[in-house]
Backbone atoms as SQL, in Angstrom:
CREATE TABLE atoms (id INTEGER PRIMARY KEY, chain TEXT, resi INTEGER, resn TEXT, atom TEXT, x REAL, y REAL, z REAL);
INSERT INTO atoms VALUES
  (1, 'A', 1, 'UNK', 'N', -63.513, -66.905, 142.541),
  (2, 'A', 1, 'UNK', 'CA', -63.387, -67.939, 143.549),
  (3, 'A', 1, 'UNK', 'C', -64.065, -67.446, 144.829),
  (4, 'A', 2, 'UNK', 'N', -64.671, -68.067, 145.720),
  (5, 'A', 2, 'UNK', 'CA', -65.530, -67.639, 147.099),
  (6, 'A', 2, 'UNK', 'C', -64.822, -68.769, 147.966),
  (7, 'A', 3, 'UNK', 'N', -64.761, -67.980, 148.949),
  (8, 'A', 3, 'UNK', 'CA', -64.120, -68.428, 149.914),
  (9, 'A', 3, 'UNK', 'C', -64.894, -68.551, 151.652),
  (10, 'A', 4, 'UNK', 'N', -65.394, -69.667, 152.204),
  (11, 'A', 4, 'UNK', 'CA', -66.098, -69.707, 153.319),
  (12, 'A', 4, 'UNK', 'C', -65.392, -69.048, 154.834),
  (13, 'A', 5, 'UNK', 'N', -66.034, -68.910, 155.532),
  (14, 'A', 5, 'UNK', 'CA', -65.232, -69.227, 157.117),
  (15, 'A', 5, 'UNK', 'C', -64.896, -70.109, 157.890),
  (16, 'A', 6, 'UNK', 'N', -63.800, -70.114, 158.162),
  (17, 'A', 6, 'UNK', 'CA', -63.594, -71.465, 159.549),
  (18, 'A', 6, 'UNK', 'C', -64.829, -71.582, 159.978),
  (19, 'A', 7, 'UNK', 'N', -65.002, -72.904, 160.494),
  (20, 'A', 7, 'UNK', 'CA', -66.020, -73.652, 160.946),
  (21, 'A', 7, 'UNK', 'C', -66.084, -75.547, 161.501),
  (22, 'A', 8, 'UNK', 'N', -66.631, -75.971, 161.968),
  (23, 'A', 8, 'UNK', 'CA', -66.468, -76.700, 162.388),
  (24, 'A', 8, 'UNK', 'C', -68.415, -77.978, 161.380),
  (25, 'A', 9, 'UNK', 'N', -68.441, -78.760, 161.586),
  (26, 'A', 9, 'UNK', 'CA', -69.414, -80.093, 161.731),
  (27, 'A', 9, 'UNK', 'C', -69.361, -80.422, 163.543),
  (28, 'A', 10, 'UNK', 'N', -70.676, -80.242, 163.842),
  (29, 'A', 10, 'UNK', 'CA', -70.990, -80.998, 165.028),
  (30, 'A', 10, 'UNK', 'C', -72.066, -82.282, 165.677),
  (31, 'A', 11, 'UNK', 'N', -72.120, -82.920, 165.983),
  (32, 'A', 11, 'UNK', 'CA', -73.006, -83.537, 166.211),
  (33, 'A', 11, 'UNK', 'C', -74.027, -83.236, 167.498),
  (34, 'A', 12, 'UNK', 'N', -74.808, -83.705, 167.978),
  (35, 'A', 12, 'UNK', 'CA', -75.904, -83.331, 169.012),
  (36, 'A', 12, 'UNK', 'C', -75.180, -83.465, 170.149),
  (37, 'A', 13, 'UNK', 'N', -73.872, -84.038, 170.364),
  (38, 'A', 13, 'UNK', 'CA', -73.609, -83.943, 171.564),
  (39, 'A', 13, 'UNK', 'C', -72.543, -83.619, 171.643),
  (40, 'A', 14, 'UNK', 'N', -72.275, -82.620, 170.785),
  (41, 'A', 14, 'UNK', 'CA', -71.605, -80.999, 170.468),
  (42, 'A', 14, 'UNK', 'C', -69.941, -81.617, 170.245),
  (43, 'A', 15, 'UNK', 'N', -70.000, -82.683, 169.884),
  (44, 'A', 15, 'UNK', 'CA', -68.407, -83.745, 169.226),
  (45, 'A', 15, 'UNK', 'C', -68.691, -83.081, 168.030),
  (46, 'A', 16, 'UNK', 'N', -66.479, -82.506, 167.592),
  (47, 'A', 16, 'UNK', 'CA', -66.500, -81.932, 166.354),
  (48, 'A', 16, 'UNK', 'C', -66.118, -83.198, 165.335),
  (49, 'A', 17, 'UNK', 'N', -67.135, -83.917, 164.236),
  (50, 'A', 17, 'UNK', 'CA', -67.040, -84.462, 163.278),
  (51, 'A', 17, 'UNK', 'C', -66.133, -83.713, 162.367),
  (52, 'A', 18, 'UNK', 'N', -66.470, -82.798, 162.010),
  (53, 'A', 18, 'UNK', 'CA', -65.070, -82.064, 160.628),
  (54, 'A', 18, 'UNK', 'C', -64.396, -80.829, 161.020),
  (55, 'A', 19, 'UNK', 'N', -63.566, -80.774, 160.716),
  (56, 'A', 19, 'UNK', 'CA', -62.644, -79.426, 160.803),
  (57, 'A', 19, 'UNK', 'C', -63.106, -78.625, 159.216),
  (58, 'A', 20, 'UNK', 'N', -63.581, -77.444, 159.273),
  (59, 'A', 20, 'UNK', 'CA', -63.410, -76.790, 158.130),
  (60, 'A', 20, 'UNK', 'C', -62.671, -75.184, 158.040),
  (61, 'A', 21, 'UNK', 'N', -61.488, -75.598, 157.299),
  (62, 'A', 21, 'UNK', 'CA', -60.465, -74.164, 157.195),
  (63, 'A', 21, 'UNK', 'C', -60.067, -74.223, 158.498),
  (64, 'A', 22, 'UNK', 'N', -59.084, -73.135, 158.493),
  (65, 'A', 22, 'UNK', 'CA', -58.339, -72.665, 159.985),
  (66, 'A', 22, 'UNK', 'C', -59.201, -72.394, 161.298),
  (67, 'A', 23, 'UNK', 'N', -59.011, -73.093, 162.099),
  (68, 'A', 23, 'UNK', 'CA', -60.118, -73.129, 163.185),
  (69, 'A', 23, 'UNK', 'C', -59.509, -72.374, 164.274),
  (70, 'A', 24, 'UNK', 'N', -58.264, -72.419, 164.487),
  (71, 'A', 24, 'UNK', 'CA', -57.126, -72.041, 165.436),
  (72, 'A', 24, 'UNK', 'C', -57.343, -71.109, 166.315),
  (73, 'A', 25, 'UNK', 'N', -57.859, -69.913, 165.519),
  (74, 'A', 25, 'UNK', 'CA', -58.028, -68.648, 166.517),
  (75, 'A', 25, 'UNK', 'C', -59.272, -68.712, 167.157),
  (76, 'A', 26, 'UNK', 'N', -60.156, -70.030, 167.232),
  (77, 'A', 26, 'UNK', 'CA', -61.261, -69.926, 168.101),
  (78, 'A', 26, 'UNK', 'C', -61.247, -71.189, 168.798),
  (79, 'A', 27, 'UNK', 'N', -60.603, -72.332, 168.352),
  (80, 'A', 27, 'UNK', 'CA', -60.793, -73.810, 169.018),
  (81, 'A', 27, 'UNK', 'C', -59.263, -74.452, 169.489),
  (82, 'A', 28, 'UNK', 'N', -58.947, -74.772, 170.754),
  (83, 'A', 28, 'UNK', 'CA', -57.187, -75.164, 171.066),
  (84, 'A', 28, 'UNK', 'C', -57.354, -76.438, 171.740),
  (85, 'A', 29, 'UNK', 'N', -57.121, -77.213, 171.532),
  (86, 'A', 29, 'UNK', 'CA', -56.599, -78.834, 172.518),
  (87, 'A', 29, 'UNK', 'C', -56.919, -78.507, 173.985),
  (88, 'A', 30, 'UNK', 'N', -57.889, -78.695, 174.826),
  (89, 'A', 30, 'UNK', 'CA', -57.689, -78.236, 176.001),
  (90, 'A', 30, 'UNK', 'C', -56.236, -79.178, 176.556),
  (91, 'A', 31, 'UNK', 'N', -55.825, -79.105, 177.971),
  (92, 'A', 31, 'UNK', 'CA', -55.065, -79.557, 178.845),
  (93, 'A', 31, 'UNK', 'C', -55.775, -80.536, 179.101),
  (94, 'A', 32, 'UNK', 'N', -54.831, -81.732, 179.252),
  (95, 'A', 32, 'UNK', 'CA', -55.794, -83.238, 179.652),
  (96, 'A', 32, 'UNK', 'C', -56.334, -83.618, 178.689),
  (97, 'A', 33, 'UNK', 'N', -57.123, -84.396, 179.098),
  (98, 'A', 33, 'UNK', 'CA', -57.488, -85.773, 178.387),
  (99, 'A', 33, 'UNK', 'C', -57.959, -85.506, 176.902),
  (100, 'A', 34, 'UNK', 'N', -57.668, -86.146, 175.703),
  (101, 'A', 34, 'UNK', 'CA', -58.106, -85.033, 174.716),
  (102, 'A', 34, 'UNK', 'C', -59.417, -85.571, 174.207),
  (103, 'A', 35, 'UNK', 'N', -60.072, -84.368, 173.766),
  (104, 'A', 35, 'UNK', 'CA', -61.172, -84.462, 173.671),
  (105, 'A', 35, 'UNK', 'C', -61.823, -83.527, 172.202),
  (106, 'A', 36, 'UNK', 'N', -62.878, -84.198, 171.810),
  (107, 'A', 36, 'UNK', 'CA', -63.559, -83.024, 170.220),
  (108, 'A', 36, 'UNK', 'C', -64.016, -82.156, 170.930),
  (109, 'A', 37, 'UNK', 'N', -65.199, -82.293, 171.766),
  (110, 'A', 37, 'UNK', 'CA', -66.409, -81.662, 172.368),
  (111, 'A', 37, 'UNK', 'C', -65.931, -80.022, 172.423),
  (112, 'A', 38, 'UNK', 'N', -66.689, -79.341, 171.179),
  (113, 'A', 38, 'UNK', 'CA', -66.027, -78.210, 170.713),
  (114, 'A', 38, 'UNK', 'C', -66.258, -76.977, 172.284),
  (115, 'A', 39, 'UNK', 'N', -67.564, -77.143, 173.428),
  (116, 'A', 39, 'UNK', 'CA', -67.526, -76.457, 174.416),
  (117, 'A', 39, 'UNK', 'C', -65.699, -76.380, 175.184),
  (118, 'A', 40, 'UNK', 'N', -65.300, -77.419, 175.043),
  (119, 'A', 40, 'UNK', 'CA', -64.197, -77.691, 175.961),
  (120, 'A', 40, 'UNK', 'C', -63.176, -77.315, 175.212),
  (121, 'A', 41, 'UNK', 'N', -62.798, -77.506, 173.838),
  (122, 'A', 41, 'UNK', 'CA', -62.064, -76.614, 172.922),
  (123, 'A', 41, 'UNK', 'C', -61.986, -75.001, 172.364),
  (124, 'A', 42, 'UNK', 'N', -63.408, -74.443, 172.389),
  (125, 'A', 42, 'UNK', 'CA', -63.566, -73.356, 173.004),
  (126, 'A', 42, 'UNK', 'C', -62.327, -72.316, 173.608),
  (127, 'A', 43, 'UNK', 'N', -62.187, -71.346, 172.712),
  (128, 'A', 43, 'UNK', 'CA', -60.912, -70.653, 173.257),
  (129, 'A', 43, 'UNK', 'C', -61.911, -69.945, 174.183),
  (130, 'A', 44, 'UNK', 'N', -60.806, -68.889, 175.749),
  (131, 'A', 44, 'UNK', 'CA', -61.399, -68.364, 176.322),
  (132, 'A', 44, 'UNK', 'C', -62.312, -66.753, 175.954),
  (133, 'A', 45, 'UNK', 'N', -63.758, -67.034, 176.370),
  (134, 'A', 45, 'UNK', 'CA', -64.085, -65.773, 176.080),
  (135, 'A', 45, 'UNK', 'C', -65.361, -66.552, 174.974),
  (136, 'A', 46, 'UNK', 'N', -65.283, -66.999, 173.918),
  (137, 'A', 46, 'UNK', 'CA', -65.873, -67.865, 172.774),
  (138, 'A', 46, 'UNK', 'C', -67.079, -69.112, 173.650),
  (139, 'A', 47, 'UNK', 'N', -66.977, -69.721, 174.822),
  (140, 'A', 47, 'UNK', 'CA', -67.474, -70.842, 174.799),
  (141, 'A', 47, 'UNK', 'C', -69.117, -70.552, 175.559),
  (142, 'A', 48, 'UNK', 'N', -69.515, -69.214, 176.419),
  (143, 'A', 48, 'UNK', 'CA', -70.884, -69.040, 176.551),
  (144, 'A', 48, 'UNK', 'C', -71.487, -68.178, 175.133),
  (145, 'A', 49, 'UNK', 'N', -70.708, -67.528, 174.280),
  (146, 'A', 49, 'UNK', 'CA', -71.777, -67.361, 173.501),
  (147, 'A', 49, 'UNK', 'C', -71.937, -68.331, 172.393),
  (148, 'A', 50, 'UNK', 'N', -71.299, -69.345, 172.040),
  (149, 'A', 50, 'UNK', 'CA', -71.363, -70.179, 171.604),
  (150, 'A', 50, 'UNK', 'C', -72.502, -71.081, 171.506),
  (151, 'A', 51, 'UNK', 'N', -72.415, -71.805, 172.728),
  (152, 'A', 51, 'UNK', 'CA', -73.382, -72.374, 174.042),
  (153, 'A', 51, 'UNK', 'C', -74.845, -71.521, 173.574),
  (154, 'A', 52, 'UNK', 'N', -74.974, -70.618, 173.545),
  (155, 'A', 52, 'UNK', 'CA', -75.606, -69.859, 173.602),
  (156, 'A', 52, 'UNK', 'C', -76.492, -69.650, 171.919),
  (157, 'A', 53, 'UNK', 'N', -75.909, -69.454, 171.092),
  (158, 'A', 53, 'UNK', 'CA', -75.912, -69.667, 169.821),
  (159, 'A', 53, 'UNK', 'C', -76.501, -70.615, 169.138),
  (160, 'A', 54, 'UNK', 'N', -75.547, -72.047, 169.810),
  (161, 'A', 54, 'UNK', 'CA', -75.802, -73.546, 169.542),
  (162, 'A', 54, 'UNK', 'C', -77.431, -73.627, 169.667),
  (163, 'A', 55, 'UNK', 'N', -78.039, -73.324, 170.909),
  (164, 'A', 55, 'UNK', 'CA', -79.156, -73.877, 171.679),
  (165, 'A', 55, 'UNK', 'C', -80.084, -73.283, 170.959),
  (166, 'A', 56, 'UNK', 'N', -79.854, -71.289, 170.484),
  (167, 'A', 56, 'UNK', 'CA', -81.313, -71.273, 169.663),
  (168, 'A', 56, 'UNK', 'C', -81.179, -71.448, 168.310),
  (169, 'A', 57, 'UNK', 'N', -79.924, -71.979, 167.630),
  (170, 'A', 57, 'UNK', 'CA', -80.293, -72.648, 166.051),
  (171, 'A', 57, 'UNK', 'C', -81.078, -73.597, 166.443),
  (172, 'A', 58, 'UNK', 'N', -80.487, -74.283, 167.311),
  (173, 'A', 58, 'UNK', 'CA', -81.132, -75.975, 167.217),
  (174, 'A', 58, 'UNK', 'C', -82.763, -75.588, 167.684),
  (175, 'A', 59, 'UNK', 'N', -83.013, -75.001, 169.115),
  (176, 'A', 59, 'UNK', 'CA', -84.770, -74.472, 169.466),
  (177, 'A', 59, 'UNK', 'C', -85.247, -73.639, 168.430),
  (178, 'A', 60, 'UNK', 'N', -84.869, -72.789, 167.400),
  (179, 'A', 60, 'UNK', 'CA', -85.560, -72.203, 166.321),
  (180, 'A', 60, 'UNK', 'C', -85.345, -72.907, 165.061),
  (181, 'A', 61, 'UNK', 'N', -84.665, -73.557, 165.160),
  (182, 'A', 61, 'UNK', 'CA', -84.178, -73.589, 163.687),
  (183, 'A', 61, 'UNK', 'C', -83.648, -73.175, 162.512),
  (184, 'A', 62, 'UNK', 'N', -83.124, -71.877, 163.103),
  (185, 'A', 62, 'UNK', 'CA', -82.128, -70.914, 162.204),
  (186, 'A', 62, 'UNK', 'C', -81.053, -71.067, 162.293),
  (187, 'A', 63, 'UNK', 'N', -80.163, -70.169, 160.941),
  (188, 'A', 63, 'UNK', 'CA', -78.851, -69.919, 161.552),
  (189, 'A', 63, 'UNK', 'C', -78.856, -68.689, 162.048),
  (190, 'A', 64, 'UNK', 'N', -77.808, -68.800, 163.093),
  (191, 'A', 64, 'UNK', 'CA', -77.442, -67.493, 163.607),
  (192, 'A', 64, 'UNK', 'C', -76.200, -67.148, 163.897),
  (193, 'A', 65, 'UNK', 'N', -76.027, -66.106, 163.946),
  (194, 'A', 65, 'UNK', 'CA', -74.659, -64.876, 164.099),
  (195, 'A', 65, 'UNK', 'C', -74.365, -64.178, 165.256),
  (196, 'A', 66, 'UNK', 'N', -73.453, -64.235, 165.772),
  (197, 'A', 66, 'UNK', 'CA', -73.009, -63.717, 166.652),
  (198, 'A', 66, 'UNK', 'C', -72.025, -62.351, 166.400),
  (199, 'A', 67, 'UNK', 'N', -71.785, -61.460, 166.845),
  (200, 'A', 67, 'UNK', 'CA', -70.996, -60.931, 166.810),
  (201, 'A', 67, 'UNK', 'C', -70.415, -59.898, 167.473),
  (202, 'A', 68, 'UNK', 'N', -69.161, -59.393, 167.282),
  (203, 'A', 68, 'UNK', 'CA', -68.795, -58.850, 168.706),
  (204, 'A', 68, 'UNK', 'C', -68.405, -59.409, 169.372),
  (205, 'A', 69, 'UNK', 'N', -68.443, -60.782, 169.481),
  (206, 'A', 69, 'UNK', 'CA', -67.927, -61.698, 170.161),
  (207, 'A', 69, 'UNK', 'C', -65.613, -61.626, 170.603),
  (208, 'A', 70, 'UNK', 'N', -65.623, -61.219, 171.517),
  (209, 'A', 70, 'UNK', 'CA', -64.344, -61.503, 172.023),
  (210, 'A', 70, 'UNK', 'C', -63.678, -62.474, 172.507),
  (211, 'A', 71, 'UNK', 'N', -62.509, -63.019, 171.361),
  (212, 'A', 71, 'UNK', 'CA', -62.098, -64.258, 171.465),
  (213, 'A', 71, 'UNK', 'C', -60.180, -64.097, 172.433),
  (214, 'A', 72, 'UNK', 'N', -60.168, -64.651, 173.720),
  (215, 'A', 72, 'UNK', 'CA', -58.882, -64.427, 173.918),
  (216, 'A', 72, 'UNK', 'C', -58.006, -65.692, 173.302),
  (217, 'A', 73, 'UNK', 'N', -56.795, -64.932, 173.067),
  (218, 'A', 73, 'UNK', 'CA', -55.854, -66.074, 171.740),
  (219, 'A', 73, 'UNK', 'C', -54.392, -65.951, 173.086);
């Protein structure tokens, strides 16, 4: 059996279309108004390299990896 990573579906204007697997330890309901837009769900620490990530899959066209990345929970 193989098993993926949490992950999300986004659209271009970074609204999360699907939840995939446990997302929890990286994405939380902000405070206020509720919202997909995974920047704003974004746990702290997670949302510039993200940002960051997002912009050169989409300008190169790869996937890419981050890592090292420090997520505060």
């Amino acid at each position: 059996m193989r098993f993926s990573p949490a992950g999300v579906v986004i659209n271009a204007e970074m609204e999360i279309l699907q939840f995939r697997g446990s997302t929890g330890a990286y994405l939380e309901p902000p405070v206020g108004k509720a919202t997909l837009n995974l920047l704003k769900m974004a746990r702290e620490g997670l949302m510039l390299p993200l940002r960051a990530a997002i912009q050169k899959a989409k300008k190169d066209d790869l996937t890419i990896r981050k890592e090292d990345v420090r997520v505060q929970l």
